[in-house]
C-alpha positions as CSV (number, residue, x, y, z in Angstrom):
1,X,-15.6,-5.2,4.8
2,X,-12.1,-4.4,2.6
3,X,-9.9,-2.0,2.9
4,X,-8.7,-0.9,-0.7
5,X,-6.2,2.0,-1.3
6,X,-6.9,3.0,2.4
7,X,-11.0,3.1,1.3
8,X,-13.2,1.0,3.8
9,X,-15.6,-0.6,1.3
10,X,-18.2,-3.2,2.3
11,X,-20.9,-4.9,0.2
12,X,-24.2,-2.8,1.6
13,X,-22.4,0.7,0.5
14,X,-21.9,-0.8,-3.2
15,X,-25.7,-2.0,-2.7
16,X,-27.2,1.3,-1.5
17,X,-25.1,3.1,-4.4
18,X,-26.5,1.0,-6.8
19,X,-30.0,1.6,-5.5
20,X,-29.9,4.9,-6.6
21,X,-30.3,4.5,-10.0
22,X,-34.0,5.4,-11.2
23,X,-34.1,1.3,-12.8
24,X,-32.9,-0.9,-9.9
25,X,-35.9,-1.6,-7.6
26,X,-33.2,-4.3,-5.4
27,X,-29.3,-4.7,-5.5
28,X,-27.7,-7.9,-3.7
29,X,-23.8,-7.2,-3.6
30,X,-21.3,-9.9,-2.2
31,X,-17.8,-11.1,-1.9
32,X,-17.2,-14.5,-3.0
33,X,-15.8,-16.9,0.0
34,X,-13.4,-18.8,-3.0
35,X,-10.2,-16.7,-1.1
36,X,-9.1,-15.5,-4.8
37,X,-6.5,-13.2,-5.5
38,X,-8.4,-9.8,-7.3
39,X,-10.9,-9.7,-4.4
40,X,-14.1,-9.4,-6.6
41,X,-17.5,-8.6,-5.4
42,X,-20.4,-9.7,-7.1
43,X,-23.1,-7.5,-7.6
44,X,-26.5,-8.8,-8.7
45,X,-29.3,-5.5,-9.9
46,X,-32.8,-5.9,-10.4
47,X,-34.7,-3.7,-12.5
48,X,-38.4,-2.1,-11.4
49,X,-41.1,-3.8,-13.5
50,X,-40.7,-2.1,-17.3
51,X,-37.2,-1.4,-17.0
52,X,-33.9,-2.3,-17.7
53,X,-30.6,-1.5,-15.9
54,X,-27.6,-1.2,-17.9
55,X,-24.2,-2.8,-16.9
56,X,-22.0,0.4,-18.2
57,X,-24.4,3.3,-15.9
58,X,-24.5,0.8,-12.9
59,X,-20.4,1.0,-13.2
60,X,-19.9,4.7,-13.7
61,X,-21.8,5.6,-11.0
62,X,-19.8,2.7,-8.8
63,X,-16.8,4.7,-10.1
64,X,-17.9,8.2,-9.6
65,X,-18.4,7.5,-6.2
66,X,-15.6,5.1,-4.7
67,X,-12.9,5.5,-7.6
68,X,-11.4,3.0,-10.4
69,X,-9.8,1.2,-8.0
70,X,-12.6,-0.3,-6.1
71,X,-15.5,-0.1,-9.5
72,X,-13.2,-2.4,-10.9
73,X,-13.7,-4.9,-8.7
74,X,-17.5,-5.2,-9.2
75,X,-18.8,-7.9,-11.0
76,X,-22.2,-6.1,-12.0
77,X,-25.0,-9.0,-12.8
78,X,-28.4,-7.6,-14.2
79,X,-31.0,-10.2,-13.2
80,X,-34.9,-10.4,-13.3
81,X,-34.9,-11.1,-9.8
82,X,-32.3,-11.9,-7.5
83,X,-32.3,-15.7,-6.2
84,X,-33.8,-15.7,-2.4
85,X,-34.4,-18.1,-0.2
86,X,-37.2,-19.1,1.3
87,X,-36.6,-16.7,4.3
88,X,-36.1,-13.7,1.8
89,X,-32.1,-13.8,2.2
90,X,-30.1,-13.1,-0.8
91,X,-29.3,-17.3,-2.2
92,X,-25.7,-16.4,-2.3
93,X,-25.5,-20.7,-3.4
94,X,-28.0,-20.5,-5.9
95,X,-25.4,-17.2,-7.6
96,X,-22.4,-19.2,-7.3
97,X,-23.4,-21.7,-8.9
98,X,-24.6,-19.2,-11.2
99,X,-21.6,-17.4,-11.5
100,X,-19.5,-20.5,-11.8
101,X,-21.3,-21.7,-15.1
102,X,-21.7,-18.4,-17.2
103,X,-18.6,-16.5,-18.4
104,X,-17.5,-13.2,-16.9
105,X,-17.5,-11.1,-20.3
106,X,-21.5,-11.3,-20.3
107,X,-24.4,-9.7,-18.7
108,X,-27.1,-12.1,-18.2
109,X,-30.6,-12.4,-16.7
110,X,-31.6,-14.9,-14.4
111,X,-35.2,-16.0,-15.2
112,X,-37.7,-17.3,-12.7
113,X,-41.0,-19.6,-12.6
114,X,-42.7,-17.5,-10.3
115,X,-45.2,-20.4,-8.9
116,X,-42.0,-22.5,-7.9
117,X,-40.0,-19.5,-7.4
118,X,-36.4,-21.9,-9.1
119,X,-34.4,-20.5,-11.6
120,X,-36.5,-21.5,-15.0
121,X,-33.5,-20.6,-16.8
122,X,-30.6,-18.0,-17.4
123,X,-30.1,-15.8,-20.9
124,X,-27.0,-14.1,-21.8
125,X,-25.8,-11.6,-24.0
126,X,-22.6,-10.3,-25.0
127,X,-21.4,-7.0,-23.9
C-alpha cells in the first residue's frame, strides 16, 4: 500500500478497477521491489476470449477514479494471459524479467504454449 497525495492506494484497488471494464476477464497489478524513485506499478490486463483491451480506456478509467496523480503511475501491460505459477499466483519473476527486456513506450502481448504453459514468445507494438 502507498500513500500518494494523502490517497491510500494499493495494487488490488487498481486490479478490481481495472476489472471493470467489459474486455478484461483478469488484471494482476504490482509494485516493482527495484526501490526506484517514481514508485511505478505494473499493471498486467487480460482480455476475455475475442477481445481486446485497450491501453488508453484501461488509463482513463484508472484516472477517473483515483486522479492524474496516481493513473500516472500505472504501467498498463495488455497480455494474452498473465504469467502464473504453477500454484496459480501471479509470476511476478517471469514479468520482471518481462518488463526488464521490452521498452516502456509499447504495449505488448505476452504469448503462451498452452501445453507447457512458458512464454512462447512476446509481440509488441508501438503506441
Amino acid at each position: 500500500v502507498a500513500v500518494i497525495d494523502g490517497v491510500y492506494i494499493s495494487p488490488t484497488k487498481i486490479e478490481e478497477i481495472l476489472c471493470w471494464l467489459p474486455d478484461v476477464r483478469y488484471a494482476a497489478a504490482y509494485a516493482p521491489g527495484n526501490g526506484s524513485p517514481g514508485y511505478t506499478w505494473n499493471a498486467l490486463v487480460e482480455p476475455w476470449a475475442g477481445r481486446h483491451v485497450e491501453g488508453a480506456r484501461s488509463a482513463s478509467i484508472l484516472e477517473s477514479v483515483f486522479g492524474t496523480s496516481i493513473s500516472s503511475r500505472v504501467h498498463i501491460i495488455a497480455v494474452d494471459r498473465v504469467p502464473q505459477t504453477e500454484q496459480g499466483k501471479v509470476d511476478r519473476m517471469a514479468i520482471e524479467a518481462f518488463l526488464q527486456d521490452e521498452p516502456r513506450n509499447r504495449t505488448s502481448r505476452i504469448e503462451f504454449d498452452t501445453e507447457s504453459r512458458r512464454q512462447r514468445s512476446v509481440v509488441g507494438a508501438s503506441l
